[in-house]
C-alpha positions as CSV (number, residue, x, y, z in Angstrom):
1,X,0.0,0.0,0.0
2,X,2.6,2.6,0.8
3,X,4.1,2.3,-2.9
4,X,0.7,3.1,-4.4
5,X,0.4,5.9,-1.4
6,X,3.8,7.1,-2.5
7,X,3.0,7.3,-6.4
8,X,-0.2,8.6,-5.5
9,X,1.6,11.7,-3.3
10,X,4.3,12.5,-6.3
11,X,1.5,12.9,-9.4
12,X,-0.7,14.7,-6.9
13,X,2.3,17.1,-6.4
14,X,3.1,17.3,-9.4
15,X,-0.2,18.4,-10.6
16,X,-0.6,21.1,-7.9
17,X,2.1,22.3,-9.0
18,X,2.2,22.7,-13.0
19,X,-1.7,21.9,-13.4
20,X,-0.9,18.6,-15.8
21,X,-1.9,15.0,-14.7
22,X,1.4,13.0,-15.3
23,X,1.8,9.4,-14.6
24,X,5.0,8.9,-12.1
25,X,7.1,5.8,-13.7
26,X,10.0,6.2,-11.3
27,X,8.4,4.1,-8.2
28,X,9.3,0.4,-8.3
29,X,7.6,-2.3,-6.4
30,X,10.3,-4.3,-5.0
31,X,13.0,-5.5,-2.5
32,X,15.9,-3.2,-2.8
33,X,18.0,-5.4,-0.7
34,X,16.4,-8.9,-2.4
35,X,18.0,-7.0,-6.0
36,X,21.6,-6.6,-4.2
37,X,21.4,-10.2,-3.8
38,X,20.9,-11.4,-7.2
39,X,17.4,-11.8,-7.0
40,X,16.6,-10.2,-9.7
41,X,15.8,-13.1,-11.8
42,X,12.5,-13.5,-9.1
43,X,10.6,-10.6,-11.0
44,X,8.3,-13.3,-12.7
45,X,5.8,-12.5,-10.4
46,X,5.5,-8.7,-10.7
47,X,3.9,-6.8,-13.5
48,X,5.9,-6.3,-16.5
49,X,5.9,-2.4,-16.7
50,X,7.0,-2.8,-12.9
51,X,10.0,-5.5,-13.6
52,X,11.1,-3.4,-16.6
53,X,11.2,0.2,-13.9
54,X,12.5,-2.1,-11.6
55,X,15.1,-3.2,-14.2
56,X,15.6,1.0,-15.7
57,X,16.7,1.8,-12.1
58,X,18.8,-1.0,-11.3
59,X,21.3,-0.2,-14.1
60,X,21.4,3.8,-13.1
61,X,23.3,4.8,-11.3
62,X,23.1,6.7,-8.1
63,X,24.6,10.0,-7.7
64,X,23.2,11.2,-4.4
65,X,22.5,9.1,-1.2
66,X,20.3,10.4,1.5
67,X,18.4,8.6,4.4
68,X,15.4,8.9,6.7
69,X,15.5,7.7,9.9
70,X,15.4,4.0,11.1
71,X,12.5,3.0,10.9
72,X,13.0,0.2,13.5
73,X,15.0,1.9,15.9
74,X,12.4,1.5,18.7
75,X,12.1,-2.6,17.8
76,X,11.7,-4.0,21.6
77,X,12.7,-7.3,20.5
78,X,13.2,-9.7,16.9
79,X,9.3,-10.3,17.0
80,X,8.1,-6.9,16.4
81,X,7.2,-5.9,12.8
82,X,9.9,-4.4,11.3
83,X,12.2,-7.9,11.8
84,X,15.8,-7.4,10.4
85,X,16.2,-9.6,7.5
86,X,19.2,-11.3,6.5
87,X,20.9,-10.3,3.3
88,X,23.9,-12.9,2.5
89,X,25.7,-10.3,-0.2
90,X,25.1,-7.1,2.0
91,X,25.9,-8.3,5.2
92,X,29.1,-9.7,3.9
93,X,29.8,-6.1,2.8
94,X,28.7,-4.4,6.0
95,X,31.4,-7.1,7.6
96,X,34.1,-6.1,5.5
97,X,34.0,-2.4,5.5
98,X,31.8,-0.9,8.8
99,X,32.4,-3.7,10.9
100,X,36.0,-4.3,10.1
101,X,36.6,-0.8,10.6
102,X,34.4,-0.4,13.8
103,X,36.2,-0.3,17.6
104,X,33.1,-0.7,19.1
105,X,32.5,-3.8,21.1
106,X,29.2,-4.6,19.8
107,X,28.4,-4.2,16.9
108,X,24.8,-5.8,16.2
109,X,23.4,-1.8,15.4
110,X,25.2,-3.2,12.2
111,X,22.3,-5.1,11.4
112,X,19.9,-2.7,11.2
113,X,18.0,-2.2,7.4
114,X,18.6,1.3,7.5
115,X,22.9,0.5,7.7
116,X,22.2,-2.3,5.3
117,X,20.8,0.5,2.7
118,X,23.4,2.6,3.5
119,X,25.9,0.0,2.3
120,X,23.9,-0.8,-0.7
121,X,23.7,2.7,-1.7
122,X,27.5,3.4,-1.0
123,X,28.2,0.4,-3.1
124,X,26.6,1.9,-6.2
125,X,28.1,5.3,-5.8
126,X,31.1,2.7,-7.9
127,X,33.6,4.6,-5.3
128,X,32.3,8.3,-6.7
129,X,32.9,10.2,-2.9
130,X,32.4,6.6,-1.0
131,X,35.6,6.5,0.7
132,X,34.1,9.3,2.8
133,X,31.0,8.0,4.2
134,X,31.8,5.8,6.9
135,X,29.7,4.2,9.6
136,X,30.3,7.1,11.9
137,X,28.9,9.7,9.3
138,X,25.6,7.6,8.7
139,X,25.1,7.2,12.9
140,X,25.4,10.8,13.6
C-alpha cells in the first residue's frame, strides 16, 4: 500500500504544482536489498511495466545518497514488525568495511536495514565520494 500511497503523493504534487496529470514511472515495487542479492531473476511475479522500472533503475546509477531515519530503531525485541532480514551479499559487505573498521565492542546496530541500505547505496556510488561515508557519518 505505501508504494501506491507514495505514487499517489508524487502525481498529486506534481499536478498542484504545474496543473498537468502525469503518470510517475519512477516508483518500483520491490526489495531493494532482495536485488543486491541477485534476486533479480525473481521478478516473474510482478507486472511487467514494474520488472522493466525495476530493471531502468537498477542499471542507473546513483549519484546522491540520503536517508530517513530507522524506521526500527524502537524494535523491543526480533518479533516486532519491522524484523531485520538477513541479506547474504550485503551483510558480507557491512562485515568487511563498517564492521571491520568499527572499535566498538558490539556491533549488532550493524544489522539494522537502515545500515544495510546505506551500504547498498554506497556500493553503487562505484567509489564516486564513498571513501568518505563511513559508519560514523551515517550514525550521527
Amino acid at each position: 500500500m505505501p508504494y501506491y500511497i507514495a505514487a499517489l503523493n508524487i502525481e498529486h504534487a506534481y499536478y498542484e504544482l504545474t496543473g498537468t496529470y502525469e503518470p510517475f514511472e519512477g516508483l518500483c515495487f520491490v526489495d531493494t536489498l532482495d536485488l543486491a542479492e541477485g534476486s533479480q531473476h525473481q521478478l516473474g511475479f510482478m507486472t511487467e511495466k514494474n520488472a522493466e522500472r525495476v530493471e531502468r533503475q537498477r542499471k542507473a546509477p546513483i549519484t546522491v545518497v540520503i536517508g530517513n531515519p530507522p524506521y526500527n530503531v524502537g524494535q523491543i525485541n526480533e518479533n516486532d514488525n519491522n524484523k531485520n532480514r538477513k541479506y547474504e551479499v550485503i551483510d558480507k559487505r557491512v562485515a568487511e568495511t563498517y564492521a571491520k573498521d568499527s572499535k566498538a565492542s558490539s556491533k549488532t546496530a550493524l544489522s539494522d536495514p537502515y545500515v544495510k541500505f546505506f551500504r547498498w547505496a554506497t556500493d553503487r556510488l562505484q567509489g564516486r565520494d564513498a571513501s568518505s561515508l563511513s559508519y560514523q557519518t551515517i550514525v550521527s
